[in-house]
C-alpha positions in Angstrom: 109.0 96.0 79.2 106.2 98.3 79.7 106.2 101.5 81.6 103.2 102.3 83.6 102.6 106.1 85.5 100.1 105.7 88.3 98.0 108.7 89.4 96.9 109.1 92.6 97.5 110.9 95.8 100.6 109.8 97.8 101.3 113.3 99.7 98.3 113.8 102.2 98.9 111.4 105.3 96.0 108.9 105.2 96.5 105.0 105.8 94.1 103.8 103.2 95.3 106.2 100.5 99.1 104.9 101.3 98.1 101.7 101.4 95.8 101.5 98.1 98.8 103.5 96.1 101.2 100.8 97.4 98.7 98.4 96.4 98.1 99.5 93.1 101.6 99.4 92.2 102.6 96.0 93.7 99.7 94.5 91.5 100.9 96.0 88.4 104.6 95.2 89.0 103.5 91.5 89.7 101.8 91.1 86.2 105.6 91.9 84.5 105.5 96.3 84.2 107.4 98.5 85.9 105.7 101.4 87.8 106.1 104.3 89.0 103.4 106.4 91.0 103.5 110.6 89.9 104.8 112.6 92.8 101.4 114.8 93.5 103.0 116.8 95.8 103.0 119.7 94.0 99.1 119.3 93.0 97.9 119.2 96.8 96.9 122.4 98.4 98.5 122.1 101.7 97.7 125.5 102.6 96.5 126.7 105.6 95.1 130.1 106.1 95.4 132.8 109.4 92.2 131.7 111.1 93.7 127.8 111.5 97.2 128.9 112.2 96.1 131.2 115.3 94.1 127.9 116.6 96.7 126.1 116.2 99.1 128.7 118.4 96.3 128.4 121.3 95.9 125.2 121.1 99.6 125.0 121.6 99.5 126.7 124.9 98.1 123.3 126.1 99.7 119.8 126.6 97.4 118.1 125.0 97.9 119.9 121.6 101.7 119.6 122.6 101.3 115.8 123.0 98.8 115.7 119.8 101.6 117.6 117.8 104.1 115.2 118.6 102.6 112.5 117.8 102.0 113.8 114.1 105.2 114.6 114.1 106.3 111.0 114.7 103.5 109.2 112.3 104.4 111.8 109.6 108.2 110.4 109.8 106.5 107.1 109.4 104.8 108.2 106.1 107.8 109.4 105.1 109.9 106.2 105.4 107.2 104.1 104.0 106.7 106.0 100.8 110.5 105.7 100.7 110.9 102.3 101.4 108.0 100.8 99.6 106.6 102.8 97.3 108.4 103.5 94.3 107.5 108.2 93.0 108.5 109.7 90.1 109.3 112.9 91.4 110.0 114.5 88.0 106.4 115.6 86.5 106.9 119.2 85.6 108.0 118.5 82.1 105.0 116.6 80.7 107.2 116.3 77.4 109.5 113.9 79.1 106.5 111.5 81.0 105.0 111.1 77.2 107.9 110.0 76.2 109.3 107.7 78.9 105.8 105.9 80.1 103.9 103.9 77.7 100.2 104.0 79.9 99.0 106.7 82.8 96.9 104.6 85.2 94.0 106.7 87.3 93.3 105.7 90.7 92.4 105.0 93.4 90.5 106.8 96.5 88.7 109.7 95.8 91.0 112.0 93.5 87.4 112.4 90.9 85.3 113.8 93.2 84.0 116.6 91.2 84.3 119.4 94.3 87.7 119.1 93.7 87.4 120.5 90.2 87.3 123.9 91.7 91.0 123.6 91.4 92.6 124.5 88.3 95.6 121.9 89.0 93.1 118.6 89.8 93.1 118.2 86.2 96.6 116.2 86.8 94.4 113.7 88.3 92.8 112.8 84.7 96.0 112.8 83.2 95.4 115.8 81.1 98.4 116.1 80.0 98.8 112.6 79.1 98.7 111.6 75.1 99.4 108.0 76.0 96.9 105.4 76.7 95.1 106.1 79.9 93.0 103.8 82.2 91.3 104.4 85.1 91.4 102.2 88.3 88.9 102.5 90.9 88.5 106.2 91.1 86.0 107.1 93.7 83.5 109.9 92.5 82.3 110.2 95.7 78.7 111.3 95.3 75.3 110.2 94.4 74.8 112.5 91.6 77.1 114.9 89.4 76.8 118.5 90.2 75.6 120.6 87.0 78.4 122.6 87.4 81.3 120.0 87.1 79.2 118.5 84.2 80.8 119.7 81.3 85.0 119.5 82.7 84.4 116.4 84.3 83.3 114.7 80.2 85.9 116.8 79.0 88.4 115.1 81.1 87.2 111.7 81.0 86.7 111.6 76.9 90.2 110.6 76.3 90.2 107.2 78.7 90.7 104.2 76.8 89.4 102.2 79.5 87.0 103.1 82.6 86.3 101.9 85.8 84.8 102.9 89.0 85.0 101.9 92.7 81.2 102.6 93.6 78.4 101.3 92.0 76.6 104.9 91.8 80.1 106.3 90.4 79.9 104.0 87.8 76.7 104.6 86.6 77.2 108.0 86.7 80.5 107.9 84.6 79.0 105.7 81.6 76.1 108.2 81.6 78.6 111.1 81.2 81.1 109.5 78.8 78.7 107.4 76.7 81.2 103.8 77.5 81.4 101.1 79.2 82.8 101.8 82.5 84.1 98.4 84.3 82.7 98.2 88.1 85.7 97.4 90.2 87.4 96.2 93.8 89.2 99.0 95.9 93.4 98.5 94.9 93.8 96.9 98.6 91.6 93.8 97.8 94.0 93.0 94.8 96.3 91.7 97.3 95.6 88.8 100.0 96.1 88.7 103.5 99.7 86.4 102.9 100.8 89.5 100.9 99.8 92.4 103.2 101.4 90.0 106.5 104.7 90.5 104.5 105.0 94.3 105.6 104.5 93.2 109.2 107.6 90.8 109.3 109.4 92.9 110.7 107.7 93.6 113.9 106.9 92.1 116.9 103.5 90.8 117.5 101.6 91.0 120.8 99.8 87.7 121.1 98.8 87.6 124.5 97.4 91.3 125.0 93.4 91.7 124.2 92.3 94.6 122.8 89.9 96.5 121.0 91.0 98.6 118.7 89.3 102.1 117.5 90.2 103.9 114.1 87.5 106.8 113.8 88.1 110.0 111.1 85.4 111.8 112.5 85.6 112.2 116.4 82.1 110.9 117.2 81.7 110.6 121.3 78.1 108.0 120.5 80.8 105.5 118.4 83.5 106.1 120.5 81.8 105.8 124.2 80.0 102.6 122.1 83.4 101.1 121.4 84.9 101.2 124.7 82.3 99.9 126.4 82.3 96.9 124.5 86.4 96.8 125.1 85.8 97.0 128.8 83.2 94.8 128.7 84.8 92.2 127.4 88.0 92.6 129.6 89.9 94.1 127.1 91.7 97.3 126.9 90.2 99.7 124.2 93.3 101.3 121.8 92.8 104.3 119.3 94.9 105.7 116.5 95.8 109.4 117.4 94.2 111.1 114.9 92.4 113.5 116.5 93.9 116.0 119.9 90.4 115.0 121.4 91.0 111.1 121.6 93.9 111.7 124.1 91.3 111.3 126.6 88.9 108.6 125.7 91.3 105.8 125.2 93.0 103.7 127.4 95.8 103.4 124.9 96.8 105.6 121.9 98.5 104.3 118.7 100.9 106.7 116.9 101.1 104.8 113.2 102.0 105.2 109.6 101.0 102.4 107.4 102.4 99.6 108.9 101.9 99.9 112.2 98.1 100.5 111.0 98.4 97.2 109.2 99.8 96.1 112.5 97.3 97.3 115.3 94.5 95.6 112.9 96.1 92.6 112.4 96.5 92.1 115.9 93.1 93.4 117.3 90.1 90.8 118.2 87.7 93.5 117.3 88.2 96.8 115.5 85.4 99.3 115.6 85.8 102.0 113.0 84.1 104.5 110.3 86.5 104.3 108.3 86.0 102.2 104.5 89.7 101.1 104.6 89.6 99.8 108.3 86.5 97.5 107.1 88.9 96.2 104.1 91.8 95.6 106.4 89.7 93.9 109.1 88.2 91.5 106.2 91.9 90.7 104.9 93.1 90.0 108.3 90.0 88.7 109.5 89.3 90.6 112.6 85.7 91.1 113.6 84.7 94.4 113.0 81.9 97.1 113.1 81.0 100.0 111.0 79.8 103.1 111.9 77.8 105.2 109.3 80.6 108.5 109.2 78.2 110.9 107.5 74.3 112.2 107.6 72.3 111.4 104.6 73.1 114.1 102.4 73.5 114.8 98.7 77.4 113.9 99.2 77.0 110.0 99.0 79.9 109.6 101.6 78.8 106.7 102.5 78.0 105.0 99.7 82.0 103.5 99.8 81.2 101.4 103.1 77.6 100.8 101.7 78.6 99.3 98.4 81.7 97.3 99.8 79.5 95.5 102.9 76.4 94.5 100.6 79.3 93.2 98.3 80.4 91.1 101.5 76.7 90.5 102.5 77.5 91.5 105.8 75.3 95.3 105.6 74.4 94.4 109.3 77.7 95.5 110.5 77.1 99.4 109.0 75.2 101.7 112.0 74.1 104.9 112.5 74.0 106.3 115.9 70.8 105.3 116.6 71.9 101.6 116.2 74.5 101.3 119.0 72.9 99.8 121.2 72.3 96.3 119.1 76.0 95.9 118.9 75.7 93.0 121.5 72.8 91.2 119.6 75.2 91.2 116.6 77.0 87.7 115.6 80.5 87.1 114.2 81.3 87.8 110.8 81.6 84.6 108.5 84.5 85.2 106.4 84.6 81.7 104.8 81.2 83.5 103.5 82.3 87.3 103.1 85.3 85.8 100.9 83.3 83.6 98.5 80.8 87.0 98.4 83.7 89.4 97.0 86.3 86.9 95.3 84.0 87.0 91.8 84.6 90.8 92.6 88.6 90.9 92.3 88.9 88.3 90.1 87.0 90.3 87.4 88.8 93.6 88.5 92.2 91.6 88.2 91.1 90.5 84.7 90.0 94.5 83.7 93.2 95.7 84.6 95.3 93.3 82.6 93.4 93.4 79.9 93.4 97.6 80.0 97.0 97.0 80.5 97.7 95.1 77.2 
């Protein structure tokens, strides 16, 4: 049986990058390989310098960072058990020696771990696999801008010229790659839409649902008061209570209820919520899997970045591109109609079934 290394981050404490490592690996092990994802813990800066740690002491002085930091505390312990529990690390990946000889492919992806800023770093390389002289494919890496900065140019071919296969998440990251390498480069689904909504239920088992209680459910990365003050007046509106993930020491409060998560009880809150409002790319997936109504709110400006271009590509995919607005669009939420997802599923089903059919034929 055939060995497969996955590549990806796993360490920083993000629902969609848990969830699309878990994802990844469940697809693979389902077509016959065992897998293992590369412990990239000791790749990721985690850093922090002087200025941020004295912030972080005054901001301690207050309950509300106390609260806030309690709550990470408690969703980081949540990581931790579902990366133990579920996802199945290689922690071993100094000697380089020993991975060439024990895995027989290095799978790349997903999220954004080839966004070329991150090249800066002398250690990102791990992310290519550069030290792999195995078969390597890429899976859904996300470039994460609209054009290639001249100065990541040259290492980014470099690191890219050894790929048996290629494939992008984005459309724009796509082109951008078969430009650069001079291949094909395969156009492909985010790893969380290789699994259905009967798979992803089957982490949730195990918990309690809350049938009877309405809410509206708010997962924002970027504290925006426009989105937010836009989402809860919809919840109230509609007589139900508006619920936020604790991400952020400012959203203690603007909601009416916070949610402390790790991956499941993301999956969870979702799953359960009649509408989610979000800027998040992964909270429009999950919605669509589970599907709960949802709206998406444009995270950056328009700038050379592309940071958008994620939610942009995945909702004219769906043929819902209505749902995407910027904060001059809030106030047409209420002319907005339901989302069809008899008709957003038969829009992206061509999608994964070609992705399915790129990675087991990379695979081979």
């Amino acid at each position: 049986m055939k060995k497969i290394a996955n590549i990806t981050w796993i360490t920083y404490p993000n629902f969609g990058t848990f969830l699309q490592a878990y994802a990844l690996q469940q697809y693979i092990i389902s077509l016959g390989y065992e897998d293992v994802v590369l412990d990239d813990s000791t790749i990721i800066d985690t850093h922090i310098d002087w200025k941020f740690r004295v912030k972080r002491w005054l901001w301690s002085l207050g309950k509300t960072y106390r609260r806030y930091a309690n709550s990470q505390k408690k969703a980081q312990n949540l990581y931790d058990r579902f990366k133990e529990e579920h996802i199945l690390v290689e922690s071993n990946v100094e000697d380089v020696q020993r991975l060439n000889e024990t895995y027989d492919c290095f799978v790349c992806g997903s999220d954004q771990i080839w966004n070329p800023f991150s090249l800066s770093n002398p250690k990102y390389s791990f992310f290519y696999a550069d030290f792999a002289r195995k078969k390597k494919i890429s899976y859904a890496p996300s470039i994460g801008v609209s054009s290639m900065p001249s100065e990541f140019v040259d290492r980014f071919q470099t690191l890219i010229k050894g790929f048996s296969f290629l494939s992008a998440r984005e459309k724009q990251g796509q082109e951008i790659m078969q430009k650069l390498s001079g291949k094909y480069v395969a156009n492909v689904v985010d790893p969380t839409l290789l699994l259905d909504g009967k798979q992803w239920s089957k982490l949730l088992d195990i918990h309690k649902e809350i049938a009877d209680e309405k809410y509206v459910l708010g997962y924002f990365l970027t504290p925006n008061p426009i989105y937010i003050e836009a989402a809860k007046t919809y919840a109230h509106k509609n007589g139900c209570k508006f619920k936020m993930f604790y991400t952020d020491k400012s959203y203690y409060s603007v909601a009416d209820e916070l949610i402390t998560a790790g991956p499941i009880e993301f999956l969870q809150a979702i799953h359960d919520a009649k509408q989610l409002f979000t800027d998040s790319f992964h909270g429009s997936i999950f919605a669509s899997i589970f599907n709960v109504q949802f709206i998406t709110f444009k995270r950056f400006k328009n700038t050379m970045t592309g940071q958008n271009l994620r939610v942009e590509n995945l909702l004219k995919i769906m043929d819902i591109e209505e749902r995407l607005l910027s904060e001059d669009d809030v106030a047409d939420i209420d002319k907005l109609g339901k989302i069809n997802f008899e008709h957003v599923w038969n829009q992206i089903t061509p999608y994964i079934t070609k992705s399915k059919e790129y990675l087991i034929h990379a695979l081979r």
